[in-house]
C-alpha positions in Angstrom: 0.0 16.1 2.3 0.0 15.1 -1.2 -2.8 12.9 -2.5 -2.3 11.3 -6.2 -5.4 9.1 -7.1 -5.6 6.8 -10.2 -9.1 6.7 -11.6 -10.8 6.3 -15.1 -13.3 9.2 -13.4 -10.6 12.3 -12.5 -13.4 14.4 -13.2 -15.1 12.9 -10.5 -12.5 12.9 -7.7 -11.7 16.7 -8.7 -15.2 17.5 -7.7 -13.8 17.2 -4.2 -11.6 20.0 -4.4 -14.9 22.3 -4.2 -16.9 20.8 -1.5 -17.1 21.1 2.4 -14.0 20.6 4.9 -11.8 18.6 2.0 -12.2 22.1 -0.3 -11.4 23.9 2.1 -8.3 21.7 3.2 -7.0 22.3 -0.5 -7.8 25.4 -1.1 -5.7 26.3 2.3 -2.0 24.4 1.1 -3.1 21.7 3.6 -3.2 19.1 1.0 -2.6 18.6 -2.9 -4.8 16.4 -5.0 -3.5 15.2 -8.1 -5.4 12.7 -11.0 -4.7 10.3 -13.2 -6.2 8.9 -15.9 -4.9 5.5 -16.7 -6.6 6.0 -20.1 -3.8 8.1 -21.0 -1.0 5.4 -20.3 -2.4 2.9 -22.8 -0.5 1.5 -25.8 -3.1 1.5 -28.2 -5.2 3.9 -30.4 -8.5 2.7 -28.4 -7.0 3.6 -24.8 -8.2 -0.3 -23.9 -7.9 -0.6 -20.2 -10.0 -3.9 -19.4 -10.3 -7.1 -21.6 -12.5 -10.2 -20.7 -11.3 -12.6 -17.6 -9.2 -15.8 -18.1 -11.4 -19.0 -17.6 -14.8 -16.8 -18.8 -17.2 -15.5 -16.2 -18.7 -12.2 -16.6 -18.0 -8.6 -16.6 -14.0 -7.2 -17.1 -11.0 -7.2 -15.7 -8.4 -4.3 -15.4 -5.2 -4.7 -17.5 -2.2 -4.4 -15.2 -0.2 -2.8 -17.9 -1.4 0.9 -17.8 -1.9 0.6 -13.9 1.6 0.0 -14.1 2.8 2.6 -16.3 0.4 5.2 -14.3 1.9 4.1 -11.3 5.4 4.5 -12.5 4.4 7.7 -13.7 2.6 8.8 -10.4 6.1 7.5 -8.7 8.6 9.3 -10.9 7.0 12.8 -9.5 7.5 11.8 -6.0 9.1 8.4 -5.1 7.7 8.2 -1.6 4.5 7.2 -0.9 2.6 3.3 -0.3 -0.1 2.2 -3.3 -3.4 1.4 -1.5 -6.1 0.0 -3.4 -9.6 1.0 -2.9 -11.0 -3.2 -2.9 -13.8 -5.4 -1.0 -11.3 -7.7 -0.3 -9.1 -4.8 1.7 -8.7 -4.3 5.1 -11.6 -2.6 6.9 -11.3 1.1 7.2 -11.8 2.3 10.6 -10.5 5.4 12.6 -7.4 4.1 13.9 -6.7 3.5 9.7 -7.8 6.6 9.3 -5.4 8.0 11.8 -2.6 6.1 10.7 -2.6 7.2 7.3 -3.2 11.2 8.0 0.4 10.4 9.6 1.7 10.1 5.8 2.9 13.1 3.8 1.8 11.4 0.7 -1.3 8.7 0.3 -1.8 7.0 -3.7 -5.0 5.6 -3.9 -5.7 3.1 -6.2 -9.5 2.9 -7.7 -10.4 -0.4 -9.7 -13.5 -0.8 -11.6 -15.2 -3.5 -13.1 -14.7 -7.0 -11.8 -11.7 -6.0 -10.4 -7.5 -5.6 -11.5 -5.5 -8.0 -12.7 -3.9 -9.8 -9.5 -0.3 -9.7 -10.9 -0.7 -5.7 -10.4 -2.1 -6.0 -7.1 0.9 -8.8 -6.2 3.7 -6.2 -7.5 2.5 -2.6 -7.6 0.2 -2.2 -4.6 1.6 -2.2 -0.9 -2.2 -2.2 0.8 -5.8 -2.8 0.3 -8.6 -1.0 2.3 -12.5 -1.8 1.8 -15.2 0.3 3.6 -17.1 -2.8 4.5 -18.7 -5.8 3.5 -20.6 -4.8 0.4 -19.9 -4.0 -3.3 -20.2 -0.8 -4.6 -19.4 0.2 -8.6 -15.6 1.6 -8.2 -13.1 2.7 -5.9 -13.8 6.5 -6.6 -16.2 6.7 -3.5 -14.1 4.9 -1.3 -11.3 7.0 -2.3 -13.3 9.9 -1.5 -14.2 8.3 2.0 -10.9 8.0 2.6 -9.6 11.5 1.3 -12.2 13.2 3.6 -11.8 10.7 6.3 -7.9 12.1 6.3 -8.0 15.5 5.5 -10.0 16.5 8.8 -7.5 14.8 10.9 -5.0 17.8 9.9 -4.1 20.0 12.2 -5.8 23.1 10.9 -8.5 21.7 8.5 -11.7 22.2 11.2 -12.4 25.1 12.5 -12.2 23.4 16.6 -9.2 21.5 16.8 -11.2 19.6 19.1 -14.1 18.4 16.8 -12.3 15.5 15.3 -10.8 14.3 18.7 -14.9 14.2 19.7 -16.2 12.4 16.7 -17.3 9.0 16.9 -14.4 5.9 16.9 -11.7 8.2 18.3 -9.6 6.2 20.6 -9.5 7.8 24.0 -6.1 7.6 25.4 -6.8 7.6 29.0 -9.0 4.3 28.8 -7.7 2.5 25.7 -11.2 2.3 23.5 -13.2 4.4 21.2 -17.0 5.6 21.8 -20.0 6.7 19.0 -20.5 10.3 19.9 -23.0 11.6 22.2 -26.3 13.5 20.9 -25.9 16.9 20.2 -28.4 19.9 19.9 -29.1 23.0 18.8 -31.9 25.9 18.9 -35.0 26.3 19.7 -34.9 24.9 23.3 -37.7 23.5 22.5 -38.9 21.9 18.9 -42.3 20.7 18.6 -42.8 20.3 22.2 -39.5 18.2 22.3 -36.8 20.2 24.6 -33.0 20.0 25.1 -31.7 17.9 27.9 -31.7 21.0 30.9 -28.3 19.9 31.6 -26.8 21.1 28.3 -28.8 24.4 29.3 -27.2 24.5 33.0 -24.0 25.9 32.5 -22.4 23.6 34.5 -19.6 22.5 32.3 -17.9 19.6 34.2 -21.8 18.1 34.7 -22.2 18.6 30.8 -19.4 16.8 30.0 -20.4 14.0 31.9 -23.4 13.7 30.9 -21.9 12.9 27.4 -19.4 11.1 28.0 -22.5 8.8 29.9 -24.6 9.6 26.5 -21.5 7.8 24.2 -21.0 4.8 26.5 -25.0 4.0 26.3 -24.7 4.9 22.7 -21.8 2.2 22.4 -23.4 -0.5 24.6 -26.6 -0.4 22.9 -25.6 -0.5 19.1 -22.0 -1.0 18.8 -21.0 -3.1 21.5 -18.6 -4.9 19.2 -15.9 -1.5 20.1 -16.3 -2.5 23.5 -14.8 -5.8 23.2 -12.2 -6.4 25.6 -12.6 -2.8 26.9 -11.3 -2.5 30.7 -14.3 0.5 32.0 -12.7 3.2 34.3 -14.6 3.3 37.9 -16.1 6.7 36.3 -17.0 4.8 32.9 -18.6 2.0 35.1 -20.3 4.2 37.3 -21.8 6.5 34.4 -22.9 3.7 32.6 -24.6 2.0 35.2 -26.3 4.9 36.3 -27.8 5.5 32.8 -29.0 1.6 32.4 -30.5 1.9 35.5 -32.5 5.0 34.3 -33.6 3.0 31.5 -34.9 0.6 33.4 -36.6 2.5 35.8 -38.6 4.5 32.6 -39.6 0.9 30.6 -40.9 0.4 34.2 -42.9 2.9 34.8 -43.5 4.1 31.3 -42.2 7.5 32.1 
């Protein structure tokens, strides 16, 4: 997978090429990661890329002009590829997004600043828009970065347990049709600060185990995301696993055990 991102911060996006699982995704030929400065498509001697809003108002808007040319530029190397624009008024980035777009061989990630980017470049240039949620931050760079991270770890390769990324929280299970947060996961000592492991994680009993969590992610769900269960249609196991573990809830605010 290729990834070209347009930013007046490169520096800042190549910092990913050093850190953690996306590093290690580039430094292994899984992925490229190319920059671009839109800075160095500008027309004039100050390298202007934002001038003050039509009809006033505060802060600066992004000219469309050196997006444009950057764009073309990006394109000319590679004329695949959709423009997505890292904005708060995109589409919300979830994992089935995520998914989708490790499916590509090439992403282009847009990064506005400022107020925002002139709308005739967003109406013309840009195919999508994603947003990480319903707040502002300064620039697209960290949701770029979100997004390069989210989709690097999705290819096959890039963990080191194919199966950690089919386990982490939002992934769709295929068998029942909705996603579940992950289940609580630990590590030694057995016991820390007179807190101890769940026995059944020590058991050895691996089809018990792996109920228990997949009973640990549906209370997870039900208790602070119910939102993903919208709709859902529960397996008779899913019922019965949940049910069980409410029930045990109840039971301990009863008796305060």
């Amino acid at each position: 997978m290729r990834i070209d991102v347009i930013t007046l911060f490169p520096e800042w996006i190549q910092q990913l090429a050093s850190l953690g699982v996306t590093g290690r995704a580039l430094s292994n030929g899984k992925a490229e990661l190319v920059t671009w400065n839109p800075r160095d498509f500008t027309l004039d001697r100050h390298h202007q890329v934002d001038d003050r809003p039509y009809g006033g108002g505060p802060g600066m808007v992004m000219l469309a002009e050196p997006l444009a040319l950057t764009l073309e530029a990006v394109k000319r190397q590679a004329a695949t590829g959709l423009v997505s624009a890292m904005s708060p008024q995109g589409r919300p980035l979830n994992q089935a997004a995520v998914k989708k777009l490790a499916n590509r061989d090439r992403l282009i990630l847009l990064c506005g600043r400022y107020e925002g980017i002139d709308q005739r470049l967003l109406d013309t240039c840009v195919d999508e828009q994603w947003s990480l949620g319903d707040y502002v931050i300064s620039g697209g760079e960290l949701a770029a970065a979100v997004v390069i991270d989210a989709v690097l770890r999705l290819l096959p390769g890039v963990l080191g347990h194919e199966q950690s990324a089919e386990q982490d929280s939002f992934s769709l299970d295929e068998k029942t049709g909705y996603g579940l947060l992950d289940c609580p996961h630990y590590t030694r000592p057995e016991n820390w600060r007179e807190l101890k492991v769940p026995e059944i994680l020590l058991s050895g009993n691996h089809a018990a185990i792996e109920d228990w969590r997949r009973q640990q992610a549906l209370l997870a769900t039900w208790k602070t995301r119910p939102d993903l269960l919208a709709g859902a249609v529960f397996s008779d196991k899913d019922k019965a696993l949940l049910a069980a573990a409410l029930a045990d809830q109840e039971a301990e605010s009863i008796t305060g055990i």
